[in-house]
Residue, then its C-alpha position, 0 to 999 in steps of 0.5 A: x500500500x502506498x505512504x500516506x498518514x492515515x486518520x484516526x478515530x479522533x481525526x474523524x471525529x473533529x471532521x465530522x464535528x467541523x462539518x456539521x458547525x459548518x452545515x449549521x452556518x451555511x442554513x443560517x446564511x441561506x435562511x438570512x440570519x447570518x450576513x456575508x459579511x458575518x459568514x465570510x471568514x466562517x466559509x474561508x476558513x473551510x474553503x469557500x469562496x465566492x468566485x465569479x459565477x459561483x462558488x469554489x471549494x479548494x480542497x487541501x492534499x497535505x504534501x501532495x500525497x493521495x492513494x486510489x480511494x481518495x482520487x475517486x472521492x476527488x473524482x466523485x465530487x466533481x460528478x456530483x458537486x461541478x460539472x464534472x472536473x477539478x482543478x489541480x492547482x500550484x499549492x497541492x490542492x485540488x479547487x471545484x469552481x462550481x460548488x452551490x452553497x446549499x451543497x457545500x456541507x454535502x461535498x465536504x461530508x463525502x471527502x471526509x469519507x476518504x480523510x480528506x478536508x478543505x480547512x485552512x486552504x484560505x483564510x489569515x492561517x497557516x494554508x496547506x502544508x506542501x512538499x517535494x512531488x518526489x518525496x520517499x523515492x527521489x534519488x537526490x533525497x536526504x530524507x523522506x519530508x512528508x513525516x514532518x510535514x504531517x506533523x506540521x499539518x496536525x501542530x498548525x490546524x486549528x492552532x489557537x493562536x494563529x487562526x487570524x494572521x495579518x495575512x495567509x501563511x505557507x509553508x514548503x518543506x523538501x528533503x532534496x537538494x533540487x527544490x522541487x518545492x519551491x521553498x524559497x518562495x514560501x513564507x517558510x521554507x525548509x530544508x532537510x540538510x546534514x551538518x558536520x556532525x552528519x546529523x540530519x537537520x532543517x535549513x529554515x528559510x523565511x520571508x520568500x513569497x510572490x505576489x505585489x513584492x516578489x521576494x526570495x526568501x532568506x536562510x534564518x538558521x543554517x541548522x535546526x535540531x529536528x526535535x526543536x522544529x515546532x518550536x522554532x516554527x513557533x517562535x517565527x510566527x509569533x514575532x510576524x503575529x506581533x510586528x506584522x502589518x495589519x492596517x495595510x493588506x499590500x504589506x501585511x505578508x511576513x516578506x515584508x516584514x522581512x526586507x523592513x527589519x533586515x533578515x539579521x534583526x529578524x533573526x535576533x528576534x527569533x532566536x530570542x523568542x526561541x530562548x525565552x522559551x527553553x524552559x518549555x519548548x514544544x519538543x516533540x517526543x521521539x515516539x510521536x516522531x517514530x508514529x507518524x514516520x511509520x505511515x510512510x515507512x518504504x514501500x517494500x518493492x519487489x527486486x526487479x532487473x535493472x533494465x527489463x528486455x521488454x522495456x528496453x525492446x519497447x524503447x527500440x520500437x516505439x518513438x513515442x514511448x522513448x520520447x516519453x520515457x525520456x520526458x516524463x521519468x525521473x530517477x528512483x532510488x530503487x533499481x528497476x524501478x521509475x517515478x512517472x510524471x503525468x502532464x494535465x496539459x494537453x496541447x491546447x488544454x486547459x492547464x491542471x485540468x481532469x475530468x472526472x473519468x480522468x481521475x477514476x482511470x488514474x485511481x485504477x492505474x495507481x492501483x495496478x502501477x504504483x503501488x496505489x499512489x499518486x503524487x500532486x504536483x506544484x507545476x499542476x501534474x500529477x506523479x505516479x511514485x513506485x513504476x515497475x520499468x517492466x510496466x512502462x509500455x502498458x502504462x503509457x499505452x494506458x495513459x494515451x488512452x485517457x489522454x494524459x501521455x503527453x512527452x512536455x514535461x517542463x517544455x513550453x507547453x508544460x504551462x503553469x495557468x491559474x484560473x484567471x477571468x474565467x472564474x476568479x474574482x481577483x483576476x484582471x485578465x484571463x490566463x487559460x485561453x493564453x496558456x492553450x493558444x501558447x501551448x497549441x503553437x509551441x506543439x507543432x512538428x518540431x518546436x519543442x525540441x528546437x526550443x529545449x526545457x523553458x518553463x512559462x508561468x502565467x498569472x492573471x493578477x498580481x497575486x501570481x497564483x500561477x508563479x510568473x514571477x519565477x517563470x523562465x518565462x512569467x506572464x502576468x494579466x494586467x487591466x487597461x482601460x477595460x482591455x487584457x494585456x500581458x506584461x512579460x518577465x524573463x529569466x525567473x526561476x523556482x530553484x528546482x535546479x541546484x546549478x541555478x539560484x531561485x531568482x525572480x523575473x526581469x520585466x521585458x518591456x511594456x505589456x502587450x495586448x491579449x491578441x499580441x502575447x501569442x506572438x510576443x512568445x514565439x519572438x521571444x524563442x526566435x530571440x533565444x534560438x538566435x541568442x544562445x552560444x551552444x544548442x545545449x545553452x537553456x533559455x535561462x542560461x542565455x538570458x543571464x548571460x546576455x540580459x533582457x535587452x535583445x529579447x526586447x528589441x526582437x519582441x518590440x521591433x516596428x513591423 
């Protein structure tokens, strides 16, 4: 069975318990005894919101981690509850954009079937807890994260003291040196890393975040004894609960705080928190650590051979499978065996997009492939942890069936797309239909490989829910006037390659309009083809090496 912490009496009890307070207030405010205003921060707080045309539920997936049972759940409320699909989004969750009030108590009843909930996904409160899409079989990993950030899931839900921060708070951790979780544009982020000693530990980052002010987080200590985490992730919170702005929501996130203070008077004032609580700190007991560590103890694999003849043969017949073997797979730690990503983009759809069909059939393939379990990604995939190689060919001839077998994986069409227009409240622009007419283009015969691994981030607010701060390419929907239009950024990065530093994006020049943007990307691979010194130099690697001023003059050329 696959590594996922599984809930308990009392879990089930205080969902149960949560549910029916919530049913309660949503009667209240249908039958008018209860404002919007008054029932507003209640929904947040269980993941309401009011969208465009309806309501959406954003359904929390702790560290990225399903197993079957709760994918056909996911599949079952979007049958039920939408129209039929989900969303997957950058922060590990799965959102439903067309929920009905009078039903919202229902659906969160059936995901409590499957220890799933919807609590803390909005709201001033510590948001979902995510994690590296890898985590327990990457190669490169020191450590398994996900016990710990369980740990942080059960410490931070409800946590009476940080209930109403002056702004939502997000926490990344990975164990891993190529940060597939984005830790340094989290609130905090943290990292297992061994010291001198060799003792395993946490690098705490603080202060990162996107949105109005970009910002790559800051590292508060090098190291961090594993019992004291709890304690230390205290005594952060409780400095940014005490000096954080509240009178102004643009600089009420703690990154602000941050870049005002310096990071070195923020440390002070951690580290001091942190002392004036050794007399009673929140050590966590060693059998509570070995508890939690249990629901994600190894999968026990099967030897198998290294290199199976028939998946070797398949690889020599079929161009499609070896294109997709060379994509979409990554190393494991177990021989013979791979991690399978799975893109929810197909060229001109609609980025982290699945039916619910889609879902049913990838909780039967987890089932019979992966050792039933499936990974969320922050790029909008999902991840299939524990393939048999020898199982490769059936399972891609599985996934084309369902139409998820596409070989992009971190390509041009591999496009990170919040919901933008199309059904966000806060959005000025939309961002699908540019992700699917970017990715309809870049999928021509060819273009792909002509261009090699870029990756194109696009946001339809300045709240950059779709990370186009640290895109290769970033793309952020703008008002003018009534009309869309795209300013474009370049060179951004997430950190998710140790030979390259997080870094936030150079703005190219002035925004184009909605009919303009298409065009304005594919000149900005003309420029990159025309730029780059080897065909082996990436897109970011050219743009850091020549800056953005030749991007700008091929994209803003007169005719």
């Amino acid at each position: 069975m696959g590594q996922l912490y599984r809930y308990d009496d009392y879990d089930r009890a205080f969902l149960a318990e949560r549910i029916t307070q919530f049913r309660d207030q949503v009667a209240r405010r249908i039958s008018g005894d209860m404002t919007e205003e008054q029932f507003r921060p209640l929904r947040l707080q269980n993941g309401l919101y009011l969208q465009l045309h309806a309501y959406m539920l954003r359904v929390a997936i702790p560290y990225g981690t399903l197993d079957a049972r709760q994918m056909r759940v996911l599949a079952e409320v979007a049958r039920r509850f939408d129209k039929g699909y989900g969303h997957f989004t950058t922060r590990q969750n799965i959102q439903y954009n067309w929920v009905k009030l009078e039903e919202a108590a229902d659906a969160l009843a059936l995901l409590a079937e499957a220890d799933l909930h919807a609590i803390q996904t909005s709201g001033n409160c510590i948001r979902n807890v995510t994690s590296d899409q890898f985590a327990g079989v990457a190669l490169d990993e020191i450590e398994d994260p996900r016990p710990w950030g369980e740990i942080i899931r059960q410490w931070s839900t409800l946590h009476p003291e940080f209930g109403f921060l002056p702004r939502k708070f997000k926490i990344a951790i990975t164990g891993s040196e190529s940060d597939r979780a984005a830790v340094k544009i989290h609130d905090i982020g943290i990292r297992l890393v061994k010291n001198d000693a060799g003792e395993t530990g946490f690098e705490i980052i603080v202060g990162g975040g996107l949105g109005r002010t970009p910002i790559i987080g800051k590292v508060i200590r090098d190291f961090l004894p594993k019992v004291q985490l709890l304690t230390y992730l205290e005594s952060i919170l409780r400095v940014y609960n005490r000096y954080g702005r509240r009178d102004n929501i643009y600089k009420a996130r703690i990154k602000i705080l941050v870049q005002e203070i310096g990071i070195d008077k923020m440390r002070e004032e951690v580290e001091a928190e942190f002392a004036a609580r050794a007399a009673d700190p929140l050590t966590l007991p060693p059998d509570l650590i070995e508890t939690i560590e249990s629901h994600f103890a190894p999968v026990a694999y099967a030897p198998q051979p290294p290199e199976p003849a028939a998946y070797q043969a398949a690889l020599a017949a079929d161009k499609a499978f070896a294109a997709w073997v060379k994509s979409n797979l990554a190393a494991h730690k177990e021989p013979g065996y791979a991690i399978v990503t799975v893109t929810l983009k197909p060229a001109g759809g609609i980025p982290g997009d699945a039916t619910a069909d889609q879902m049913d059939a990838l909780a039967d393939l987890a089932e019979r492939y992966s050792d039933n379990e499936i990974r969320v990604t922050h790029v909008q995939n999902l991840v299939l942890p524990h393939v048999r190689k020898a199982d490769l060919p059936a399972l891609y001839a599985e996934l084309q069936r369902i139409g998820f077998a596409e070989a992009h994986l971190n390509t041009a069409a591999d496009i990170i797309a919040c919901p933008g227009l199309d059904y966000c409240a806060l959005a000025n622009a939309r961002a699908i239909p540019i992700a699917q007419e970017i990715s309809a283009r870049v999928a021509k015969p060819g273009r792909l490989e002509e261009i090699g691994p870029v990756q194109i981030k696009i946001s339809g607010c300045i709240n950059a829910c779709g990370h186009h701060h640290v895109g290769h390419i970033g793309l952020l929907g703008v008002d003018k006037n009534g009309e869309e239009f795209y300013q474009i950024t370049l060179g951004g990065h997430a950190g998710d390659d140790p030979a390259r530093s997080a870094a936030i994006g150079t703005i190219l020049g002035p925004s184009l309009s909605k009919d303009a943007v298409a065009d304005g990307i594919d000149k900005v691979f003309d420029a990159y083809l025309a730029l780059r010194s080897a065909p082996d130099e990436s897109f970011v690697e050219t743009v850091r090496r020549v800056g953005t001023h030749p991007f700008k003059e091929r994209v803003y050329a007169a005719g």
